[in-house]
N, C-alpha and C positions, 0 to 999 in steps of 0.2 A: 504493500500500500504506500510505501513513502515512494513509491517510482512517479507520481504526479507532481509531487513537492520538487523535487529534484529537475524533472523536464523543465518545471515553471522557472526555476532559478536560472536554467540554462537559456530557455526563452527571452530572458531579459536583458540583464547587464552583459554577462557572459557570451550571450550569442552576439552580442553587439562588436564586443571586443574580437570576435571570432570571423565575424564580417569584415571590419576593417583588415586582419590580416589578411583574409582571402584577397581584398580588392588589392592590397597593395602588390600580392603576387599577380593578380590579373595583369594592374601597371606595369609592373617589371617585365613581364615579356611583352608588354606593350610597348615600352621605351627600347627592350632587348637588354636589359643591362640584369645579367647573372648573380653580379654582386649584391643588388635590393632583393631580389628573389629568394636568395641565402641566408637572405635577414627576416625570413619568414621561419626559417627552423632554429632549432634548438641547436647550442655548441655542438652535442654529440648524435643528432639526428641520424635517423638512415632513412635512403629510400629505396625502395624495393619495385624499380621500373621492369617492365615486361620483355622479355630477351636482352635481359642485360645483368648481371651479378652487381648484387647490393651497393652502395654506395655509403661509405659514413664517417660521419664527420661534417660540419657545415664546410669546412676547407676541401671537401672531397667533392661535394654537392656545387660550389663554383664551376668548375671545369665540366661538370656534366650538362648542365643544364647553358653553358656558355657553349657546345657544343651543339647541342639541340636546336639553340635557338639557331644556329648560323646556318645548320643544317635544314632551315624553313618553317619553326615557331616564330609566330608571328600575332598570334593573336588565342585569349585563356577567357575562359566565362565559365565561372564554378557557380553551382549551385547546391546546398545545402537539402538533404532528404531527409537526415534524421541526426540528430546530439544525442548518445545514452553517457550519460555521465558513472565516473567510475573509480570512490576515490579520488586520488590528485590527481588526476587525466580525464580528456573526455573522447570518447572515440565518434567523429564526424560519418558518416555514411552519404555520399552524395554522387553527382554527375557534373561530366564539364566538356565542353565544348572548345576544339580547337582547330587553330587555324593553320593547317601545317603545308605553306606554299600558296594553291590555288585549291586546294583539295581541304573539304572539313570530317572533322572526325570525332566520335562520340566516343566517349572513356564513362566508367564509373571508378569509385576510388573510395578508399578507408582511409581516413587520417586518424594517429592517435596524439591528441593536442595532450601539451605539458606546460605548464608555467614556468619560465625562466626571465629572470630580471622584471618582474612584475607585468609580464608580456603573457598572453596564450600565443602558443609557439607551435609548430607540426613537427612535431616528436617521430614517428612513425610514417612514412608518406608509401601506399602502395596503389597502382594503380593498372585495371588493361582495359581494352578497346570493348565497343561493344558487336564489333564484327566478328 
């Protein structure tokens, strides 16, 4: 029964703060700059991309994601499907939409967000296509 109390807290301030990370990642490959994008995870992050071996470290997450873009990211639009909060993490469950060259493409994805530096952060980043 406390699973209502918890959604609603996530609903509120929390998703707020949970929002503006997402947009600032959208920005970053909007602008293409790997560095602001990096600053969406946590120091010890990983992520777990699809045909690719794990990735971790935010110093590790630079290089990949500066790669990606150059290779025709070009444009992010996440959307948010579900917050189950968990303890001191919350794990996001959503869809995102991207632009890769002239071609678009539908992803779903799990983030497990962690608080670092008074920040919600993407602790955990996994994601694959919906084709």
């Amino acid at each position: 029964m406390t699973e209502g109390p918890k959604r609603a807290m996530v609903a509120g301030e929390i998703a707020a703060a949970m929002k503006r990370t997402n947009d600032i990642a959208c920005r970053a490959v909007a602008e293409q700059n790997a560095d602001m994008l990096a600053d969406v995870y946590t120091s010890e992050a990983r992520i777990l991309p699809p045909g690719h071996a794990a990735v971790s470290g935010r110093e590790s997450i630079i290089p990949f994601w500066a790669a990606v873009m150059e290779s025709g990211l070009t444009a992010l639009t996440l959307t948010t499907v579900d917050v189950i909060p968990g303890g001191d993490y919350l794990t996001e469950v959503g869809e995102a939409q991207l632009t890769l060259g002239t071609e678009q493409a539908a992803v779903k994805y799990v983030v497990l967000w962690k608080q670092e530096d008074g920040a919600w952060k993407w602790h955990v980043d996994i994601w694959n296509s919906n084709a």
